[in-house]
ROZA-909223 format. One line per field, with one value per residue: residue in three letters; x, z, y of N, C-alpha, C in turn. Coordinates in Angstrom, 3 decimals, always signed. Layout:
<pts>
res	[ALA,...]
n_east	[X,...]
n_up	[Z,...]
n_north	[Y,...]
ca_east	[X,...]
ca_up	[Z,...]
ca_north	[Y,...]
c_east	[X,...]
c_up	[Z,...]
c_north	[Y,...]
</pts>
This chain:
<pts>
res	[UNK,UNK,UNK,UNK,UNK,UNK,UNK,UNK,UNK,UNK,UNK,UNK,UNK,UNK,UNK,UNK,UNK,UNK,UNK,UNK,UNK,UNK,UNK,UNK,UNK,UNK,UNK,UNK,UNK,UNK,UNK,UNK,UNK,UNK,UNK,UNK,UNK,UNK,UNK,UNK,UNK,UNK,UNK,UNK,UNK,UNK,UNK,UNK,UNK,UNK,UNK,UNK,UNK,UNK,UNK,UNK,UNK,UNK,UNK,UNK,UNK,UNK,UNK,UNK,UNK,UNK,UNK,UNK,UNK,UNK,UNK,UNK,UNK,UNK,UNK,UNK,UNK,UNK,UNK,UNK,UNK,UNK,UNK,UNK,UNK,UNK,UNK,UNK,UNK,UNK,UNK,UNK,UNK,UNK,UNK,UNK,UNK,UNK,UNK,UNK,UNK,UNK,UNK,UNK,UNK,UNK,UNK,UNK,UNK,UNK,UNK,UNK,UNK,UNK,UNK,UNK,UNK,UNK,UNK,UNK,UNK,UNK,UNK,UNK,UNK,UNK,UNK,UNK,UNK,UNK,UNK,UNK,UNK,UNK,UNK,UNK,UNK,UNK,UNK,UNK,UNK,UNK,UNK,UNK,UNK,UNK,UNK,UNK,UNK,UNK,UNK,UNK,UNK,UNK,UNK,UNK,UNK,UNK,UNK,UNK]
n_east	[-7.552,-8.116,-10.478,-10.233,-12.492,-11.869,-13.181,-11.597,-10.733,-8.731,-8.307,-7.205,-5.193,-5.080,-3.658,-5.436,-7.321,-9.825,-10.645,-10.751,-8.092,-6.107,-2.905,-2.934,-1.188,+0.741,-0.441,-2.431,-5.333,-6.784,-10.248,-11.502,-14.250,-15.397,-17.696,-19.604,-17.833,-16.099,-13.204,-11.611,-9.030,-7.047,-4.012,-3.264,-1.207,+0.634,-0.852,-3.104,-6.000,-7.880,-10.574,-12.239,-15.093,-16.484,-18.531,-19.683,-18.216,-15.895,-13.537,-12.321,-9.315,-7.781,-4.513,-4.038,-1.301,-0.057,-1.177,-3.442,-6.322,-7.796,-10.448,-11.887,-15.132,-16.392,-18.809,-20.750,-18.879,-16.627,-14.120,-13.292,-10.713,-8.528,-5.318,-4.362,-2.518,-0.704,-2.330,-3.578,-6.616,-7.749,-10.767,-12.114,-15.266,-16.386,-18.869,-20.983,-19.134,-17.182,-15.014,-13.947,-11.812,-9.794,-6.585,-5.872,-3.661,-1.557,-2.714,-3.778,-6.635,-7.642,-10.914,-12.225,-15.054,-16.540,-19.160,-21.390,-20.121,-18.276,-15.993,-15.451,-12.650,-10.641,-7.553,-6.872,-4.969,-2.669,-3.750,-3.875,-5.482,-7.570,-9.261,-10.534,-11.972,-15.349,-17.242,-19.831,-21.932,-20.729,-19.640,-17.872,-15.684,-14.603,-12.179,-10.988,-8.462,-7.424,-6.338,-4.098,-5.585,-8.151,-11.599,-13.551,-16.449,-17.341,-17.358,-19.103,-19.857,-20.477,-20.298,-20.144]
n_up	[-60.360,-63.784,-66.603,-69.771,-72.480,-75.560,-79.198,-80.507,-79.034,-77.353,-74.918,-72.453,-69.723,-67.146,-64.104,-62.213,-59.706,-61.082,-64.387,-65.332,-65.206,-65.129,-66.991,-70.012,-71.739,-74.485,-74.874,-77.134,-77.744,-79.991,-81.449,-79.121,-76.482,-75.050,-74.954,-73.235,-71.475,-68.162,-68.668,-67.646,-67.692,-68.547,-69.866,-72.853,-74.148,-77.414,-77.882,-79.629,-80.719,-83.388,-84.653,-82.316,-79.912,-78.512,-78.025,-76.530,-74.680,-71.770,-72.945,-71.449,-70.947,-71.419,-72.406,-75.333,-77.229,-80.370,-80.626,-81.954,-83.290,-85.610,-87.544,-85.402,-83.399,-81.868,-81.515,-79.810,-77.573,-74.777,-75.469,-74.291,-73.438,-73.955,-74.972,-78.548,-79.561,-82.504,-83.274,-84.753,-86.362,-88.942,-90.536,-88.639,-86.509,-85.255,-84.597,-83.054,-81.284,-78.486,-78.293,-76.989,-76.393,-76.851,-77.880,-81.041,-82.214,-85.458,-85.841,-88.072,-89.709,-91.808,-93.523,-91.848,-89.696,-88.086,-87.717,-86.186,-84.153,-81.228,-81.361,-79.530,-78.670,-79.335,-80.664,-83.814,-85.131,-87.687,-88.724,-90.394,-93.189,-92.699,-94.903,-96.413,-94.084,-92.232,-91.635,-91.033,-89.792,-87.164,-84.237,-83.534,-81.705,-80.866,-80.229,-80.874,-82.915,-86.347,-88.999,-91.649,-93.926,-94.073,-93.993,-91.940,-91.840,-94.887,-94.869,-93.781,-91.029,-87.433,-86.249,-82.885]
n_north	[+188.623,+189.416,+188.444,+189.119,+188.522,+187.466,+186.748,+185.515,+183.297,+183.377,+184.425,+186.771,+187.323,+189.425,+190.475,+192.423,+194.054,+195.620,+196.805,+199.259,+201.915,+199.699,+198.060,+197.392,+197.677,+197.112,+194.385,+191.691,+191.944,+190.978,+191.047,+191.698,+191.357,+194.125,+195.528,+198.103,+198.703,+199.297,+201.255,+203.441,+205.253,+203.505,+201.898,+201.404,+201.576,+200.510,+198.286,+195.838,+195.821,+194.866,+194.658,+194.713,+194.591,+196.802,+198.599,+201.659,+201.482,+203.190,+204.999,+206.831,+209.418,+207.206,+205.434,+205.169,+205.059,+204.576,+202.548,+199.641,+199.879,+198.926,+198.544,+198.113,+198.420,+201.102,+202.289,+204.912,+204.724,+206.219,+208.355,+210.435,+213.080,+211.174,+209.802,+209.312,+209.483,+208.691,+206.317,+203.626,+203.783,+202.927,+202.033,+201.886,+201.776,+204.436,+205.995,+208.599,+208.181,+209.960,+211.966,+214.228,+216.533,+215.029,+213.928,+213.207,+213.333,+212.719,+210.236,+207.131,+207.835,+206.497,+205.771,+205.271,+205.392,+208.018,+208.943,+211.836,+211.744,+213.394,+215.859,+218.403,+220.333,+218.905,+217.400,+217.285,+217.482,+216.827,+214.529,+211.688,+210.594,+211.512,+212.784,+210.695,+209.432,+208.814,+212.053,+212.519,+214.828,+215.227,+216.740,+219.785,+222.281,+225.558,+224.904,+222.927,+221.606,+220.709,+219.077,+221.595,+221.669,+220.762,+220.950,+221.261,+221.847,+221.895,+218.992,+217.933,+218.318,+219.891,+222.556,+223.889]
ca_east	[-7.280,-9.370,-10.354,-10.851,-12.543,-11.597,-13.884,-10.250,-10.802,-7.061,-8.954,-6.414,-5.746,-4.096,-3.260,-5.867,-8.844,-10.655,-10.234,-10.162,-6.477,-5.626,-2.123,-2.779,+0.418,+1.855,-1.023,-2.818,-7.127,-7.823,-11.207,-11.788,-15.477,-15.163,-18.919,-20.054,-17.193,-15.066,-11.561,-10.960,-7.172,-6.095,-2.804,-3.746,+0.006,+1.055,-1.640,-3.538,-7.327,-8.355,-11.654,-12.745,-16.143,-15.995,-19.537,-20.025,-17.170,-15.776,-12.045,-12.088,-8.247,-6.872,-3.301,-3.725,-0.313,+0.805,-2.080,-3.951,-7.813,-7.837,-12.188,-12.726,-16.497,-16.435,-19.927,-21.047,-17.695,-15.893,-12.646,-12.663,-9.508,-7.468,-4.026,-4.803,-0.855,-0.572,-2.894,-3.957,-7.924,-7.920,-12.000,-13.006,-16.103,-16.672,-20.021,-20.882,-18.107,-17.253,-13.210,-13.703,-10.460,-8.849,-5.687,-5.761,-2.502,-1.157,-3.878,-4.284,-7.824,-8.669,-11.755,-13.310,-16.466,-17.323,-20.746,-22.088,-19.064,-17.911,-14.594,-14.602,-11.915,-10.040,-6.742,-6.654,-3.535,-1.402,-4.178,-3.568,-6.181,-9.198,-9.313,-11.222,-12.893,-16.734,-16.888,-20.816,-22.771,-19.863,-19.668,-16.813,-15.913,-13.735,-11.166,-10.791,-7.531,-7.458,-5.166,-4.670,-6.174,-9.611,-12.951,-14.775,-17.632,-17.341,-17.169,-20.638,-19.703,-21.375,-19.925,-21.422]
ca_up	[-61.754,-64.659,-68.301,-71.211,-73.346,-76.977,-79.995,-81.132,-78.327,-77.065,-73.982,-71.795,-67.908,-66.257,-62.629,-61.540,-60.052,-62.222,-65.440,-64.969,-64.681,-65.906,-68.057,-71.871,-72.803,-75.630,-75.178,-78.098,-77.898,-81.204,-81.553,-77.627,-75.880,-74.484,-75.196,-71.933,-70.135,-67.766,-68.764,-67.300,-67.003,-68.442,-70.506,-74.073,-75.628,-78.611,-77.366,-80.747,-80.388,-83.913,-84.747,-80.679,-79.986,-77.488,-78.188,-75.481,-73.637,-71.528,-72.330,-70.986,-70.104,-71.895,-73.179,-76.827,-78.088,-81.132,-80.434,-83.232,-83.492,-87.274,-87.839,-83.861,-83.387,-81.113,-81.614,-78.735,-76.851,-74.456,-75.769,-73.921,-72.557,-74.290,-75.785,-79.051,-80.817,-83.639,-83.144,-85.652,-86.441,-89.927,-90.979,-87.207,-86.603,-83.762,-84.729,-82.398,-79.816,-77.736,-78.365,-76.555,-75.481,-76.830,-78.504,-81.677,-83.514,-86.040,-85.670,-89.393,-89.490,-93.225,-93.798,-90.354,-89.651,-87.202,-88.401,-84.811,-83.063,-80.752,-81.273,-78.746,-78.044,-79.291,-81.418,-85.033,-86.154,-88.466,-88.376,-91.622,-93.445,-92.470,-96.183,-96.688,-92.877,-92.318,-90.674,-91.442,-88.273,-86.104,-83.626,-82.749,-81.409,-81.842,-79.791,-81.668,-84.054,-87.402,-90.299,-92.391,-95.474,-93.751,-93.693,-91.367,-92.593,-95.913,-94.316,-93.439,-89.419,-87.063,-85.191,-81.888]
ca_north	[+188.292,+189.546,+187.730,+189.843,+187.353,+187.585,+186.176,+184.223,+182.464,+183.701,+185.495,+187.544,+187.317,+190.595,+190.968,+193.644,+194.297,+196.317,+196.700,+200.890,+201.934,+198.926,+198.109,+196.406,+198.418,+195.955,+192.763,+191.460,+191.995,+190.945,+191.259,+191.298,+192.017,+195.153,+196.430,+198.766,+198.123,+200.989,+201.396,+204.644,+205.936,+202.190,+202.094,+200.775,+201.958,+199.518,+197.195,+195.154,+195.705,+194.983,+194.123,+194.654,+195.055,+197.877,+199.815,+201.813,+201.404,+204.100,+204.560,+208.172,+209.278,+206.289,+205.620,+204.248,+205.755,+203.449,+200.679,+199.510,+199.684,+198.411,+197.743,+198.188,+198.772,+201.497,+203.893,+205.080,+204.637,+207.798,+208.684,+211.823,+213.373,+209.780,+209.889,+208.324,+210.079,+207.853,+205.505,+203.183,+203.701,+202.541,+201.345,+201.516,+202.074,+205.165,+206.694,+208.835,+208.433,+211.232,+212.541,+215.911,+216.704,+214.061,+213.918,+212.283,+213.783,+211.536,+208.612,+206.979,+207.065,+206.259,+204.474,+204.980,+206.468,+209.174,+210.024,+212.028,+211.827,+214.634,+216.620,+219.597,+220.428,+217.523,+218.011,+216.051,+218.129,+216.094,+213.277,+210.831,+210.043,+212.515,+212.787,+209.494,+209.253,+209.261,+212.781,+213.527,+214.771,+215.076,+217.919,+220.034,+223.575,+226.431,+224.712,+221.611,+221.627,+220.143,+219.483,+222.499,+221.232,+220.580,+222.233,+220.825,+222.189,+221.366,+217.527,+217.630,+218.665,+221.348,+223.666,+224.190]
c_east	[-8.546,-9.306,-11.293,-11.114,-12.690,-12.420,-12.852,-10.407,-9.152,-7.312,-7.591,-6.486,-4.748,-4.649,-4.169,-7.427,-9.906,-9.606,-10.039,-9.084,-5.415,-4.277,-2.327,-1.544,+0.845,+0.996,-1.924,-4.201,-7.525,-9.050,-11.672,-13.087,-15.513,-16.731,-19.473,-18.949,-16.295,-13.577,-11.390,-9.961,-6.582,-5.098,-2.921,-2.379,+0.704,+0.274,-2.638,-4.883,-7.732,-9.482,-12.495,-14.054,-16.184,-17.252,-20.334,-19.174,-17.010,-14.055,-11.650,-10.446,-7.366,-6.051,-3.368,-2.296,+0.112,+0.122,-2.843,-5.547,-8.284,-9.673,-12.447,-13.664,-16.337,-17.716,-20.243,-19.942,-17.640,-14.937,-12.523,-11.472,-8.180,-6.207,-4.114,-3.326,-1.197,-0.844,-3.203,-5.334,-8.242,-9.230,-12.152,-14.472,-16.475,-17.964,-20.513,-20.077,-17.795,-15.765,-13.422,-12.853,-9.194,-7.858,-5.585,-4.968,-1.518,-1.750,-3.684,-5.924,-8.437,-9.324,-12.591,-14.039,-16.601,-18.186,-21.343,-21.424,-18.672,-16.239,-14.261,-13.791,-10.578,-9.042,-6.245,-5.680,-2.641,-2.068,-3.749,-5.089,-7.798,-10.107,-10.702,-12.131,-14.815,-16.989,-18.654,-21.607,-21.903,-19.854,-18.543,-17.124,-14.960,-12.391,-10.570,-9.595,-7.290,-6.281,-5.133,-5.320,-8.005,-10.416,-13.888,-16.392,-18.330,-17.278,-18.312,-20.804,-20.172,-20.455,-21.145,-20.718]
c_up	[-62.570,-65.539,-68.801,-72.442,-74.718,-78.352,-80.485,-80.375,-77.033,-75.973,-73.033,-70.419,-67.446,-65.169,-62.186,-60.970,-60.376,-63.660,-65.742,-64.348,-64.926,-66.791,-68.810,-72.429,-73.516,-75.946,-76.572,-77.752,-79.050,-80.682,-79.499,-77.246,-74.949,-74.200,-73.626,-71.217,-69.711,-67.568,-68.465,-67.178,-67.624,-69.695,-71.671,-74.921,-76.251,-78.589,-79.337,-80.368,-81.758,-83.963,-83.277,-80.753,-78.695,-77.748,-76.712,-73.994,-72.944,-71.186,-72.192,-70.319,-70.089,-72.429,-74.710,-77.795,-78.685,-80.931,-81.678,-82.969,-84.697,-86.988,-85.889,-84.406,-82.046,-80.940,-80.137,-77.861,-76.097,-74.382,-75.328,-72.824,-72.998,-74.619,-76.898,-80.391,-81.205,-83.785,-84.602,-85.997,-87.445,-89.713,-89.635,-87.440,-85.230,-84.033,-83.083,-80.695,-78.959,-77.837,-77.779,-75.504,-75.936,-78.027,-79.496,-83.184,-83.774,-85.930,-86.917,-88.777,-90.867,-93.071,-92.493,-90.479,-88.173,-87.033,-86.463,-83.671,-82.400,-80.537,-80.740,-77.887,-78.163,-80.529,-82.395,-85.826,-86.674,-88.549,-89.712,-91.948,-93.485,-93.955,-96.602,-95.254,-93.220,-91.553,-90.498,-90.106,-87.390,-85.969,-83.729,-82.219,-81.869,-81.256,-80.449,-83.114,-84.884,-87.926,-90.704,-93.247,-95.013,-93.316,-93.339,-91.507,-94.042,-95.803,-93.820,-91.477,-88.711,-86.048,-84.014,-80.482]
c_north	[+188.563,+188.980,+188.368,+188.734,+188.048,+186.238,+185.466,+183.168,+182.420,+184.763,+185.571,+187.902,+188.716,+190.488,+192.251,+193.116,+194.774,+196.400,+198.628,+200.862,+200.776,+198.883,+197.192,+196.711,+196.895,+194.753,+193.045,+191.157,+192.083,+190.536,+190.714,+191.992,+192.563,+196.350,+196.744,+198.789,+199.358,+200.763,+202.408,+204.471,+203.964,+202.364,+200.712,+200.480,+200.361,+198.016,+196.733,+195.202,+195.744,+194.158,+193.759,+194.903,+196.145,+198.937,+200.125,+202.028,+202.729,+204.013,+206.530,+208.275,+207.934,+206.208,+205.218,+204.792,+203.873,+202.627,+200.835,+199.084,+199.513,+198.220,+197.379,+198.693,+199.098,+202.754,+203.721,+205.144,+206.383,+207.287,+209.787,+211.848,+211.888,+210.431,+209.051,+208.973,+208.636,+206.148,+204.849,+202.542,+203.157,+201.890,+200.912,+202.071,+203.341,+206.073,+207.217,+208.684,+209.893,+210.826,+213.543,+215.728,+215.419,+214.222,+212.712,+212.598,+212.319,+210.221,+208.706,+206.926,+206.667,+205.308,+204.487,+205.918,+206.763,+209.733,+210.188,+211.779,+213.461,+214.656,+217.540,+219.051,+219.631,+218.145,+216.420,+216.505,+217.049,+214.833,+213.219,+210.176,+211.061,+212.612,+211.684,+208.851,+210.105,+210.631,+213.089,+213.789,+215.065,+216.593,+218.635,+221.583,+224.241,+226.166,+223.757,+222.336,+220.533,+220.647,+220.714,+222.756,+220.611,+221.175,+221.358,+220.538,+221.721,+219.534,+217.263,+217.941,+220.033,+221.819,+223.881,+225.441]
</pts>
């Protein structure tokens, strides 16, 4: 048995022993302390993580379809290789996170900052919001797919 302790005080027991590979599918981690910790391959979908502290984490190959990261503080985090379809990033914080490879079509992300985050490779087609996201510093490559209406470049981002 593990406990994900949550700053509500509403800390969370799942059946495993690790917390990599892990299922959250559907539980509620408001604001849960997640900072360093290895979630590889764990199943996030429609799971509530707003306001999580999670800097650093490693949710490499994670499910987040439909979960909500509203004002998560995730810089430093790996999101590479995730499923993050139509996630809900709204005013997170992921400064420099690492997305390469990660799928993050249809995420809202308005209001969140990415400043020095990495995007090879990573597909933001049809994201919501990019418009009003922090993008400045952030990496990507020539694999990485964007909206059509965005110039990377013109967003303060480097090509590498």
């Amino acid at each position: 048995m593990i406990t994900v302790r949550c700053e509500t005080g509403c800390d969370v027991h799942i059946d495993a022993e690790s917390l990599a590979g892990a299922s959250f599918a559907g539980f509620e981690l408001h604001r849960a302390l997640l900072a360093g910790a290895d979630l590889q391959g764990a199943d996030f979908s429609g799971a509530g993580l707003r306001s999580a502290y999670a800097i650093g984490a490693d949710f490499s190959r994670c499910l987040f379809q439909r979960a909500i990261l509203a004002a998560c503080e995730a810089s430093q985090a790996n999101f590479s290789h995730a499923d993050l379809t139509q996630a809900m990033m709204r005013s997170g914080v992921f400064d420099g996170a690492n997305f390469s490879g990660a799928n993050v079509r249809h995420a809202a992300v308005d209001g969140a900052r990415f400043s020095g985050a990495v995007f090879c490779g990573a597909s933001l087609a049809q994201c919501e919001g990019l418009d009003t996201a922090d993008l400045s510093g952030a990496v990507y490559d020539r694999c990485t797919t964007w909206p059509r209406d965005l110039d990377p470049e013109a967003r303060g981002m480097v090509c590498v």
